[in-house]
PyMOL Python script that loads the backbone (N, CA, C, O; Angstrom):
from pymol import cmd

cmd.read_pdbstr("""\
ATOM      1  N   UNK A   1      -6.063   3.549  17.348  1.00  0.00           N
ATOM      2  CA  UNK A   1      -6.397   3.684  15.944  1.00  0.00           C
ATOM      3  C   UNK A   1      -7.419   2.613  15.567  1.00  0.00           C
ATOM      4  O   UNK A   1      -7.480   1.530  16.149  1.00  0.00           O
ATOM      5  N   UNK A   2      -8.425   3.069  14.301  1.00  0.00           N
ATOM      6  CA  UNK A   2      -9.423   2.254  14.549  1.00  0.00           C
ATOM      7  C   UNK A   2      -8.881   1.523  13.009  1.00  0.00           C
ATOM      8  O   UNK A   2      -8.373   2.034  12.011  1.00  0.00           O
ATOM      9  N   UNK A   3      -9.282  -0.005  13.373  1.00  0.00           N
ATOM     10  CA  UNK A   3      -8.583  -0.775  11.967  1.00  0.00           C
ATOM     11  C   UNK A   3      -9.399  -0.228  10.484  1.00  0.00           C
ATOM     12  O   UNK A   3     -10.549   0.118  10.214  1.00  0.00           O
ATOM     13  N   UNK A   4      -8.668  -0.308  10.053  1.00  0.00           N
ATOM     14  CA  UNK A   4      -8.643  -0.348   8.371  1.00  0.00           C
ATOM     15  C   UNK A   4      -8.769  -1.128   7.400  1.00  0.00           C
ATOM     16  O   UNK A   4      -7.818  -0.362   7.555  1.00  0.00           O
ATOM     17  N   UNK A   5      -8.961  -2.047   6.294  1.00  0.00           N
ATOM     18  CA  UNK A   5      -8.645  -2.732   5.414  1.00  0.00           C
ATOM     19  C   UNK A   5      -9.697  -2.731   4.416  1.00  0.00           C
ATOM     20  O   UNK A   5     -10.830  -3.192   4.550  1.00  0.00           O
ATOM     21  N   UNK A   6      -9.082  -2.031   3.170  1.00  0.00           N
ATOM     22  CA  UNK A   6      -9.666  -2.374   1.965  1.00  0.00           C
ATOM     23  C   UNK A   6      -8.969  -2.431   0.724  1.00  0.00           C
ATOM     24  O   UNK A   6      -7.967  -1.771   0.448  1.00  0.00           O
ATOM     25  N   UNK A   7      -9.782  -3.581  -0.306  1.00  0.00           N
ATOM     26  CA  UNK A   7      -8.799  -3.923  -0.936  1.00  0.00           C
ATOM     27  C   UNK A   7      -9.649  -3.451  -2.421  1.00  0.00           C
ATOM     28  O   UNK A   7     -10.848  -3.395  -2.697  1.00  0.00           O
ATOM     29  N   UNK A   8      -8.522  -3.183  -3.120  1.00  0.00           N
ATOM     30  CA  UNK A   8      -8.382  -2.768  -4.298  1.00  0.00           C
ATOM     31  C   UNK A   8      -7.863  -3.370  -5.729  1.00  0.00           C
ATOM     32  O   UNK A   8      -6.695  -3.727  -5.577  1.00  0.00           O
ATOM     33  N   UNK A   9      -8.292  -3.596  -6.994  1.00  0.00           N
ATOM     34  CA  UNK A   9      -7.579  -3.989  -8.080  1.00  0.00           C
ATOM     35  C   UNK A   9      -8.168  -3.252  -9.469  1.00  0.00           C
ATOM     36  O   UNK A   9      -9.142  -2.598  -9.843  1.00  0.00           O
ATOM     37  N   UNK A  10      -7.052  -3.744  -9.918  1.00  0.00           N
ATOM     38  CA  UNK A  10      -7.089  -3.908 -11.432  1.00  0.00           C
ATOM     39  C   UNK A  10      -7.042  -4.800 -12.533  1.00  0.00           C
ATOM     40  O   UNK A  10      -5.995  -5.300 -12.942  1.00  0.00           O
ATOM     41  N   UNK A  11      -8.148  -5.003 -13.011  1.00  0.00           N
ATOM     42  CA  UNK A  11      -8.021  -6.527 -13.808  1.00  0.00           C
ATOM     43  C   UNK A  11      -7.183  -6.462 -14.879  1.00  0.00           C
ATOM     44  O   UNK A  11      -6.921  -5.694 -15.805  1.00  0.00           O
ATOM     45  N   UNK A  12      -6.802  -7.675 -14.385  1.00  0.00           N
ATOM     46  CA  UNK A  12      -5.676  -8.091 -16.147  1.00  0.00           C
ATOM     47  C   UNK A  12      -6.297  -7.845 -17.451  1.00  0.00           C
ATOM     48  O   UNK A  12      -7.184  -8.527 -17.963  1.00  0.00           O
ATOM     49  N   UNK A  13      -5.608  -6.557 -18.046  1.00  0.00           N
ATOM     50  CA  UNK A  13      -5.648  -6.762 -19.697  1.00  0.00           C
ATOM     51  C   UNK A  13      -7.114  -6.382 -19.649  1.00  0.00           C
ATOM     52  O   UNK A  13      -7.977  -7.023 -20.249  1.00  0.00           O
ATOM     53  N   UNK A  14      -7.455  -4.878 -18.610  1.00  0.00           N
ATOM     54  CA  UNK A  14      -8.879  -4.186 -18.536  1.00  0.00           C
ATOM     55  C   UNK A  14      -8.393  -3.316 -18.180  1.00  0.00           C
ATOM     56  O   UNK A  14      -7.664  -3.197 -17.195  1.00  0.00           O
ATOM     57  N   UNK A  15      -8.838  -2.277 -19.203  1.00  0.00           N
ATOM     58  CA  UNK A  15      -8.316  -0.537 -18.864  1.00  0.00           C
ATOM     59  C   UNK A  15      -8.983  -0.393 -18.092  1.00  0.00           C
ATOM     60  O   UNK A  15      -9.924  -1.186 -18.056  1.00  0.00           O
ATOM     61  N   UNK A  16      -8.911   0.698 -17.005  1.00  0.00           N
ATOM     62  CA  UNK A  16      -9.115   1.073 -16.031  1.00  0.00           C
ATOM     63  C   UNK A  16      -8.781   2.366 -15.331  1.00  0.00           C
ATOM     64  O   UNK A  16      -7.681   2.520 -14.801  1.00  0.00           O
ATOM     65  N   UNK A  17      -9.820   3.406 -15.321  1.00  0.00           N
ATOM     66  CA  UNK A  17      -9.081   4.432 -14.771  1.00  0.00           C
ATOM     67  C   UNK A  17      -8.920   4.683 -13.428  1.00  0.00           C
ATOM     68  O   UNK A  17      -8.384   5.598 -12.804  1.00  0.00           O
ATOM     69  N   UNK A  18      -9.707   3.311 -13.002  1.00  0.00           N
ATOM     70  CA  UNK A  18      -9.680   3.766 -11.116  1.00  0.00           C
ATOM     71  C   UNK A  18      -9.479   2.325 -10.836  1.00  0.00           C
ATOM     72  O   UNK A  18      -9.820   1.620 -11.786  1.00  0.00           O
ATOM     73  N   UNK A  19      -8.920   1.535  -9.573  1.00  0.00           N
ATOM     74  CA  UNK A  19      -8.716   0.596  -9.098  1.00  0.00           C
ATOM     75  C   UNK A  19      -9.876   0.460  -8.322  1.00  0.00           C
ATOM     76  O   UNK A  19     -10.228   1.339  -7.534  1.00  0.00           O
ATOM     77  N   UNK A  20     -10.941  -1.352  -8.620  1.00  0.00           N
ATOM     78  CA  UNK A  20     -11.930  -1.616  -8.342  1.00  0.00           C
ATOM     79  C   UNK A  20     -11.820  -2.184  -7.042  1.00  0.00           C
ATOM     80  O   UNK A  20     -10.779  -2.692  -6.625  1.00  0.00           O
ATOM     81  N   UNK A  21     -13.201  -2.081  -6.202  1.00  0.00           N
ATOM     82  CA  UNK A  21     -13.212  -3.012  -4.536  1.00  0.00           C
ATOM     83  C   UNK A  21     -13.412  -4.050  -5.205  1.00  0.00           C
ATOM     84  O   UNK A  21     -14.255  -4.304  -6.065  1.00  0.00           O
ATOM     85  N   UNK A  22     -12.209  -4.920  -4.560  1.00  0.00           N
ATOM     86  CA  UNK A  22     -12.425  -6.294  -4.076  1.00  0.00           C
ATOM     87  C   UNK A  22     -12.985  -7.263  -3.091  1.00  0.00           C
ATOM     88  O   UNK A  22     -13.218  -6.857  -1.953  1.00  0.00           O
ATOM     89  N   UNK A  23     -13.227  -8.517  -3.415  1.00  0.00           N
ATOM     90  CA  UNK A  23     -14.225  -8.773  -2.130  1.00  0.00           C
ATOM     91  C   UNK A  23     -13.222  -9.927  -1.290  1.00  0.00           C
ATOM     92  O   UNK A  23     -13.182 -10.070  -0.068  1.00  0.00           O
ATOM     93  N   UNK A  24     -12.562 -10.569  -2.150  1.00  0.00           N
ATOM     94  CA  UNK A  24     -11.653 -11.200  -1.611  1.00  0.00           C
ATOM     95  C   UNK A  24     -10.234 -11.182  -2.757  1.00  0.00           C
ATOM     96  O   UNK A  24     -10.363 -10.972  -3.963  1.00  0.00           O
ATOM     97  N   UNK A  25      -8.952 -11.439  -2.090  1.00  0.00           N
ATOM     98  CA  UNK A  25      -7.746 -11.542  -2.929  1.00  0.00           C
ATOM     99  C   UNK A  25      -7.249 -13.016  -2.526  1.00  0.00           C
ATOM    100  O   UNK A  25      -7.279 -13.468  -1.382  1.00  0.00           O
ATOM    101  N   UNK A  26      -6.779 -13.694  -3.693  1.00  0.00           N
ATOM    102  CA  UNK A  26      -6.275 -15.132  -3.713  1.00  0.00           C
ATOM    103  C   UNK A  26      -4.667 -14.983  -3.813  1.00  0.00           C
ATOM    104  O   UNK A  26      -4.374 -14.482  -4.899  1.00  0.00           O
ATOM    105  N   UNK A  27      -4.109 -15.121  -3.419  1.00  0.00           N
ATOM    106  CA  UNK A  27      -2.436 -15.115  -3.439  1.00  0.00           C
ATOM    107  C   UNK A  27      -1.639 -16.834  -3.431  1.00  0.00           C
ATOM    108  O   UNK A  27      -1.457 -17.542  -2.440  1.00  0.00           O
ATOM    109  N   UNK A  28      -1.190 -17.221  -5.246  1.00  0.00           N
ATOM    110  CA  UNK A  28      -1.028 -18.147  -5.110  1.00  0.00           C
ATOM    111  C   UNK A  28       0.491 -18.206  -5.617  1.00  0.00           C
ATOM    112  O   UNK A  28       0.959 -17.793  -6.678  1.00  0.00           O
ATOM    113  N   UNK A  29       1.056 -18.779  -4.650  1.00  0.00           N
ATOM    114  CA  UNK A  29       2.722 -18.356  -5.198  1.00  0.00           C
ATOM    115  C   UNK A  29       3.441 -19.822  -3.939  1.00  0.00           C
ATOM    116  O   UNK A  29       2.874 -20.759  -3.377  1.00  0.00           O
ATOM    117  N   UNK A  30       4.406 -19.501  -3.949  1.00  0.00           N
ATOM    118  CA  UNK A  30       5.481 -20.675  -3.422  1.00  0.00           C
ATOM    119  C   UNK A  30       5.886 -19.953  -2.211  1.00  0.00           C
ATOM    120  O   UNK A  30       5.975 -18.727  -2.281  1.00  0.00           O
ATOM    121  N   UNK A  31       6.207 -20.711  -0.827  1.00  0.00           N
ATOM    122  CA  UNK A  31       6.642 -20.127   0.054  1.00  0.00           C
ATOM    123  C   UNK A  31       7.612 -19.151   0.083  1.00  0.00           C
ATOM    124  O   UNK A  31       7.466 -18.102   0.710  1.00  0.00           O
ATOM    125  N   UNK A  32       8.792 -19.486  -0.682  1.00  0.00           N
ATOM    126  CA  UNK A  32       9.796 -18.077  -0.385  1.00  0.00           C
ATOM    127  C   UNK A  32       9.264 -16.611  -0.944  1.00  0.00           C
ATOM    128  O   UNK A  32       9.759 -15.520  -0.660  1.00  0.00           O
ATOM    129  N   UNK A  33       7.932 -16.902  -1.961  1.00  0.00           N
ATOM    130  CA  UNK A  33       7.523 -15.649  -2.480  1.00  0.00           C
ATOM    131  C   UNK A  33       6.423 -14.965  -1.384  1.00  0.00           C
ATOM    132  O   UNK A  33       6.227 -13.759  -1.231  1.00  0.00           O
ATOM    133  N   UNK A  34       5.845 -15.943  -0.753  1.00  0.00           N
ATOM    134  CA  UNK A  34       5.057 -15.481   0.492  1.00  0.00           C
ATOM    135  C   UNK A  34       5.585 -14.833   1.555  1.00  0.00           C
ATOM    136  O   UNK A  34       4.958 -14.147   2.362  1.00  0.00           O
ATOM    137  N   UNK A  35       7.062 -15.122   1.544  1.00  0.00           N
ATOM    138  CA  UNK A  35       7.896 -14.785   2.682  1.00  0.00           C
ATOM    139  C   UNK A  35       8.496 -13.324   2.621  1.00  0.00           C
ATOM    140  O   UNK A  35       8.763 -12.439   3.434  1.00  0.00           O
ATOM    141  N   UNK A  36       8.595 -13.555   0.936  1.00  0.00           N
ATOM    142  CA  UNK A  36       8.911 -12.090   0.488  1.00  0.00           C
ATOM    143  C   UNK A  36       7.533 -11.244   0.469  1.00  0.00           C
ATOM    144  O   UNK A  36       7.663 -10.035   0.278  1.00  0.00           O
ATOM    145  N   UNK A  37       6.616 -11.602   0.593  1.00  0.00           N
ATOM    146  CA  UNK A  37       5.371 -10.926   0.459  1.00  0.00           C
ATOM    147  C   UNK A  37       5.552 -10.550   2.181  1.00  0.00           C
ATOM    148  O   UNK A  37       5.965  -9.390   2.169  1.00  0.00           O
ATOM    149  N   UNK A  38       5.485 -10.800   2.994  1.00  0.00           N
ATOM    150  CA  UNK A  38       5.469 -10.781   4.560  1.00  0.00           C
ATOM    151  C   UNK A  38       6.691 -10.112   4.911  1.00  0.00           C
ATOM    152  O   UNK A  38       6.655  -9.452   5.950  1.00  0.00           O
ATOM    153  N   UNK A  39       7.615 -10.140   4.351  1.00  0.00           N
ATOM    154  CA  UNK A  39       8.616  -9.163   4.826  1.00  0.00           C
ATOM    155  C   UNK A  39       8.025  -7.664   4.501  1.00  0.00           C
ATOM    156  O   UNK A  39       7.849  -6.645   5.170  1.00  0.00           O
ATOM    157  N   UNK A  40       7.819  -8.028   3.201  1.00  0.00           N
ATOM    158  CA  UNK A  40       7.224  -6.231   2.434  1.00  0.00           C
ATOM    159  C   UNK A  40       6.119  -5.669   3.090  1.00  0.00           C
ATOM    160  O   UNK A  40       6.068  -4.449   3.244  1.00  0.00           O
ATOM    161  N   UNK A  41       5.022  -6.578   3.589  1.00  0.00           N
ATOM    162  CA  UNK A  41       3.988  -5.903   4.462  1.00  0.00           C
ATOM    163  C   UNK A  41       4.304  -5.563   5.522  1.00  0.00           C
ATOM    164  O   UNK A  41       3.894  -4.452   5.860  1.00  0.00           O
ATOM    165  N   UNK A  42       5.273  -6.447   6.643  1.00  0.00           N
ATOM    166  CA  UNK A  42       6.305  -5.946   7.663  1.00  0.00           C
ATOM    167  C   UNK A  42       6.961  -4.624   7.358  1.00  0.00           C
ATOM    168  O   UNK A  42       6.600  -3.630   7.987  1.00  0.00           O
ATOM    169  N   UNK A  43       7.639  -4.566   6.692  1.00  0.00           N
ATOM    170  CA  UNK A  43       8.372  -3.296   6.656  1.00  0.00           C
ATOM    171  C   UNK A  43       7.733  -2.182   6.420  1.00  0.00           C
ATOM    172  O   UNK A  43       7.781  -1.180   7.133  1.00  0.00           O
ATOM    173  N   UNK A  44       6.839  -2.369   4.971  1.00  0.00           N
ATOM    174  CA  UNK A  44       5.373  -1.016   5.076  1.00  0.00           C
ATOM    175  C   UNK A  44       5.398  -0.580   5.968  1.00  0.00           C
ATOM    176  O   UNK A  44       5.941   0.454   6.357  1.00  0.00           O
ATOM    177  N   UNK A  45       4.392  -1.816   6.781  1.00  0.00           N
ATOM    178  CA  UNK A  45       3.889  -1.782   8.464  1.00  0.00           C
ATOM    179  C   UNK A  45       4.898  -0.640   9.436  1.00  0.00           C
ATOM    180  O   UNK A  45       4.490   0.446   9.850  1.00  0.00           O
ATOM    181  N   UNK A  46       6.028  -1.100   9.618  1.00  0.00           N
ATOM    182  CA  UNK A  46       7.042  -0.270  10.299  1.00  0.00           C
ATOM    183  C   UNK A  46       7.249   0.944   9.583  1.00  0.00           C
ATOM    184  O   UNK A  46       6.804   1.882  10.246  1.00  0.00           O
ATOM    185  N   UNK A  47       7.814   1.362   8.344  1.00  0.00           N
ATOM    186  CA  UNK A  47       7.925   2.852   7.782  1.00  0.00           C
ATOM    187  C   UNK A  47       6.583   3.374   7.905  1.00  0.00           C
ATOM    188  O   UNK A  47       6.556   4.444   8.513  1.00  0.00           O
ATOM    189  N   UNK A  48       5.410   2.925   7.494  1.00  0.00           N
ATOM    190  CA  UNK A  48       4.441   3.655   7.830  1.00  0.00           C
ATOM    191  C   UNK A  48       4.017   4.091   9.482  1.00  0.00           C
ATOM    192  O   UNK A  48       3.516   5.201   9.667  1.00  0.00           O
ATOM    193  N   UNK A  49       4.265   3.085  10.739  1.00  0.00           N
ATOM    194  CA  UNK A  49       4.348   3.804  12.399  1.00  0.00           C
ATOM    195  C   UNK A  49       5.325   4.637  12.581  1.00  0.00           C
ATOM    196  O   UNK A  49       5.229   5.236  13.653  1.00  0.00           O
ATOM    197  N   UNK A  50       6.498   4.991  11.762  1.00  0.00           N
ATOM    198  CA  UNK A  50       7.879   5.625  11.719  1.00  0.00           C
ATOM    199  C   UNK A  50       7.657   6.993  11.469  1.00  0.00           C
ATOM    200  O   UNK A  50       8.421   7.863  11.887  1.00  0.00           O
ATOM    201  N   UNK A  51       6.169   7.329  10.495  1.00  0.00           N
ATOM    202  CA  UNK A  51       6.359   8.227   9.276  1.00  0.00           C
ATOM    203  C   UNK A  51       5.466   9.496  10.938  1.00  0.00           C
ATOM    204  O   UNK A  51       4.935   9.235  12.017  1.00  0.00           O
ATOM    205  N   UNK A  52       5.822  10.886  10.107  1.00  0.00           N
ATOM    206  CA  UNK A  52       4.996  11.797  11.037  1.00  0.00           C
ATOM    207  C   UNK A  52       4.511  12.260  10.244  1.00  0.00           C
ATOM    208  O   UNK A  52       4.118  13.374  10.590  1.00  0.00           O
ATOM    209  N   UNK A  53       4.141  11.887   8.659  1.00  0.00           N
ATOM    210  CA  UNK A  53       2.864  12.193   7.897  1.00  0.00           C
ATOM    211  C   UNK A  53       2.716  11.344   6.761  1.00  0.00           C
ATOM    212  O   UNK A  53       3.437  11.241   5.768  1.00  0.00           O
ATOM    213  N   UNK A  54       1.380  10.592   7.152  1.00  0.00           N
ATOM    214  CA  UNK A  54       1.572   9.221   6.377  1.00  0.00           C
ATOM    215  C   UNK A  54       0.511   9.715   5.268  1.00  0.00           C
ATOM    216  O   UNK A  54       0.624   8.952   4.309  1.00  0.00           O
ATOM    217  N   UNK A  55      -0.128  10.346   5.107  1.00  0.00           N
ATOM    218  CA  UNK A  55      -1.293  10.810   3.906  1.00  0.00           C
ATOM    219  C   UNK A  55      -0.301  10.931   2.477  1.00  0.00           C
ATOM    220  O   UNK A  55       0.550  11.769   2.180  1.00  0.00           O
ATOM    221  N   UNK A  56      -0.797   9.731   1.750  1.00  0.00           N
ATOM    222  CA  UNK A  56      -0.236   9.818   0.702  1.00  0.00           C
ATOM    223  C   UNK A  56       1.358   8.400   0.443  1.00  0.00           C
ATOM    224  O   UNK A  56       1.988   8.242  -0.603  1.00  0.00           O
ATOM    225  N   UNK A  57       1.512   7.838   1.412  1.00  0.00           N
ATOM    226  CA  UNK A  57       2.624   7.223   1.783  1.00  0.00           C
ATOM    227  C   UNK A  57       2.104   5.902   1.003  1.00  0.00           C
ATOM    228  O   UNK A  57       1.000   5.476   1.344  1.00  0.00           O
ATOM    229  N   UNK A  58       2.797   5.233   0.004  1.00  0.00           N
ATOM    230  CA  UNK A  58       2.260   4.059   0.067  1.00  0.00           C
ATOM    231  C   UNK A  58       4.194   3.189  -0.269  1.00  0.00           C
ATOM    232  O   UNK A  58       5.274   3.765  -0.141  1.00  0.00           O
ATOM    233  N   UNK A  59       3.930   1.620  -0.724  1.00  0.00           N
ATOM    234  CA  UNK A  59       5.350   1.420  -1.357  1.00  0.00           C
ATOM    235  C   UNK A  59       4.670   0.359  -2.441  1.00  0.00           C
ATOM    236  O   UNK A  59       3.532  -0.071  -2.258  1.00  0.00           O
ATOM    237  N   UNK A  60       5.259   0.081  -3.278  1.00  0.00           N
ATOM    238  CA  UNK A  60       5.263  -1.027  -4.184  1.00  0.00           C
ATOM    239  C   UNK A  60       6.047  -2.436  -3.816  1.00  0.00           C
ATOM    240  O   UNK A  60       7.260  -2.464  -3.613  1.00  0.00           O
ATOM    241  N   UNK A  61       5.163  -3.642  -3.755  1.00  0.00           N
ATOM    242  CA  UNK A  61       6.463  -4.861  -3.740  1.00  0.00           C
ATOM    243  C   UNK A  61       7.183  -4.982  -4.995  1.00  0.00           C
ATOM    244  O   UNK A  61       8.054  -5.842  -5.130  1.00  0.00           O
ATOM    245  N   UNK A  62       6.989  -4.479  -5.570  1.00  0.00           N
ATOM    246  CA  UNK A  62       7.754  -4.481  -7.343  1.00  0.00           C
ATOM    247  C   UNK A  62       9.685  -3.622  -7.156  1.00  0.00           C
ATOM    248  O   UNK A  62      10.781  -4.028  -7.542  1.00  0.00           O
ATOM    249  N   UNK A  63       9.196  -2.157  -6.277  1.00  0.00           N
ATOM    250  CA  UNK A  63      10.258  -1.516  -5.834  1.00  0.00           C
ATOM    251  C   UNK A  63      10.792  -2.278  -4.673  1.00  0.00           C
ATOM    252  O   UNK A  63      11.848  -1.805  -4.254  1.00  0.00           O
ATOM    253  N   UNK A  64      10.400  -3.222  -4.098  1.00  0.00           N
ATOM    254  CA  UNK A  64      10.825  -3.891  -2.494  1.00  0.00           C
ATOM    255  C   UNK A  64      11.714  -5.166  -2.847  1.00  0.00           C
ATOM    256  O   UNK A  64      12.679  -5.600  -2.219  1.00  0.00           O
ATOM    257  N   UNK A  65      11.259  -5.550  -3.768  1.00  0.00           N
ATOM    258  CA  UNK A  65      11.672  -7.405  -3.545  1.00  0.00           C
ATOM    259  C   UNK A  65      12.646  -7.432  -4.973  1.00  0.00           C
ATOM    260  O   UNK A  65      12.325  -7.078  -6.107  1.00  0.00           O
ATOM    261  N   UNK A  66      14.148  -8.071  -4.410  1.00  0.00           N
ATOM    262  CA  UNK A  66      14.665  -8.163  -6.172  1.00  0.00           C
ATOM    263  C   UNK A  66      14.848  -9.391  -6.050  1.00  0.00           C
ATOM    264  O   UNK A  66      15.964  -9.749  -5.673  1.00  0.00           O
ATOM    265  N   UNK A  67      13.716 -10.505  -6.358  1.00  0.00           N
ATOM    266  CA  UNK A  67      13.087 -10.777  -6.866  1.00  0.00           C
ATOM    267  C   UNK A  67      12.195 -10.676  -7.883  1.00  0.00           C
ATOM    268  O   UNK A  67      12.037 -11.598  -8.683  1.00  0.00           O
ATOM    269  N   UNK A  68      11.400  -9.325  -7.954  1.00  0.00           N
ATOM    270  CA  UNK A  68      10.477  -9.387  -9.157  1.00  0.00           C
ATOM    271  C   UNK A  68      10.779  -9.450 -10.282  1.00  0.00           C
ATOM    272  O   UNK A  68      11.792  -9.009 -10.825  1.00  0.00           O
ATOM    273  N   UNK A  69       9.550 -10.243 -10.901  1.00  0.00           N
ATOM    274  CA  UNK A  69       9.997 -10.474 -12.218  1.00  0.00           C
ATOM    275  C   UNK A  69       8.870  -9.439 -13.071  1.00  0.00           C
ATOM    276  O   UNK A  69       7.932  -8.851 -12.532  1.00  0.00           O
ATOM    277  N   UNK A  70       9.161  -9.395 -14.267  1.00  0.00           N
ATOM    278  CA  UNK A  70       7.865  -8.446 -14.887  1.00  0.00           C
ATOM    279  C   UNK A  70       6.901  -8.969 -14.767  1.00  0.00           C
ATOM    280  O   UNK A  70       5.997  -8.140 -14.669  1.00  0.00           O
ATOM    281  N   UNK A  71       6.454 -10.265 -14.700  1.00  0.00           N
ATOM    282  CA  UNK A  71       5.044 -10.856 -15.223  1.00  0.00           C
ATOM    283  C   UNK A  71       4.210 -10.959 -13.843  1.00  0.00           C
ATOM    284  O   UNK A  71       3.008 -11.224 -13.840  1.00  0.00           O
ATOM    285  N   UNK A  72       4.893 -10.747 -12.782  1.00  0.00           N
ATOM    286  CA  UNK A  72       4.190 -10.538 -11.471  1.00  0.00           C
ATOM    287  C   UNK A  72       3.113  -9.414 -11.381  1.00  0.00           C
ATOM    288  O   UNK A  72       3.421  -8.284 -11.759  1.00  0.00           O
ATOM    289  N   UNK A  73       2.105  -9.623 -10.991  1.00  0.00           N
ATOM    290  CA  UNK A  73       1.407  -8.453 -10.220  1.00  0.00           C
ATOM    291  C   UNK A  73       1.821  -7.850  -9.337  1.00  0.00           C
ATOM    292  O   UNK A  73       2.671  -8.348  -8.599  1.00  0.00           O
ATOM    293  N   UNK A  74       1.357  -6.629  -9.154  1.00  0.00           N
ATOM    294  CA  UNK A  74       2.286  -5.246  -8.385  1.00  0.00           C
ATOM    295  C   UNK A  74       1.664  -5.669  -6.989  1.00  0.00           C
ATOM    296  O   UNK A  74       0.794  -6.523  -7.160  1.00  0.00           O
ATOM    297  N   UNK A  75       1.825  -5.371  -5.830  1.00  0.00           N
ATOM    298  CA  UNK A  75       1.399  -5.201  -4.969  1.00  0.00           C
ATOM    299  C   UNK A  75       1.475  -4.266  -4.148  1.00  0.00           C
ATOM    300  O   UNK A  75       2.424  -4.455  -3.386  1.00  0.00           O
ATOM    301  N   UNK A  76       0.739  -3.031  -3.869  1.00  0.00           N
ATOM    302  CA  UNK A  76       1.095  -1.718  -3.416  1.00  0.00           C
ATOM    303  C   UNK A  76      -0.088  -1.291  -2.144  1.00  0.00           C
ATOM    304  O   UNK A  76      -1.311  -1.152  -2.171  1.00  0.00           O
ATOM    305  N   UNK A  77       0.769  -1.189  -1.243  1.00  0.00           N
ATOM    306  CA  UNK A  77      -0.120  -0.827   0.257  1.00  0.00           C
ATOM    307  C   UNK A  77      -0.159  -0.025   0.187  1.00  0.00           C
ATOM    308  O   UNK A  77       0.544   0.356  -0.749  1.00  0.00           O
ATOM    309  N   UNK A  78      -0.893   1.128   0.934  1.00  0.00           N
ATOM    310  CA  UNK A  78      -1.229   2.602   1.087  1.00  0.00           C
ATOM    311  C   UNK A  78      -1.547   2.482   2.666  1.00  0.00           C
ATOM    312  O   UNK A  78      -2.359   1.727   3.201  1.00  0.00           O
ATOM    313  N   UNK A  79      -0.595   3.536   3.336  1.00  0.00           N
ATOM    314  CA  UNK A  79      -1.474   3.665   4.890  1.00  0.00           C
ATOM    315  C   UNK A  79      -2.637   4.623   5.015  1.00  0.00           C
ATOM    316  O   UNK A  79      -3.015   5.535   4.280  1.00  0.00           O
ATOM    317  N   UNK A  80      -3.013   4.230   5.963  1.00  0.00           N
ATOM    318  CA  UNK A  80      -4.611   4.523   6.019  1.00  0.00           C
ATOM    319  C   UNK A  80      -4.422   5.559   7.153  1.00  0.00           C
ATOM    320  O   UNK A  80      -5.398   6.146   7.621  1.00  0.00           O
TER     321      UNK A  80
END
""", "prot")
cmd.dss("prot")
cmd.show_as("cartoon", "prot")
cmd.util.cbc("prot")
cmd.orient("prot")
């Protein structure tokens, strides 16, 4: 499989009907939230090699981690 990665947003408190390319993402949080961030891309990672039709498959860390709080940004992978 040939690699993938592109990244996507939505600016704070800017309507938006489509999620814009990004050129880089800054992730500034405390280790156990990084850890929870790395589990959730781990597991993606695995349900998405699991899946036998991934078009359309994505998850939310918002639905993953209870942890979240509202004021967090969403973080949502999509397999490619």
């Amino acid at each position: 499989m040939t690699p993938h990665l592109s990244l996507h947003c939505y600016l704070q408190d800017t309507p938006s009907e489509q999620a814009l390319p990004c050129s880089d993402v800054t992730i500034h949080a405390d280790p156990a939230t990084l850890r929870a961030i790395a589990h959730f891309l781990l597991a993606s990672a695995d349900a998405f090699d699991l899946a036998q039709e991934r078009a359309g498959m994505h998850a939310h860390l918002q639905d993953a981690w209870s942890g979240w709080q509202d004021d967090f940004p969403d973080l949502v992978v999509v397999a490619a």
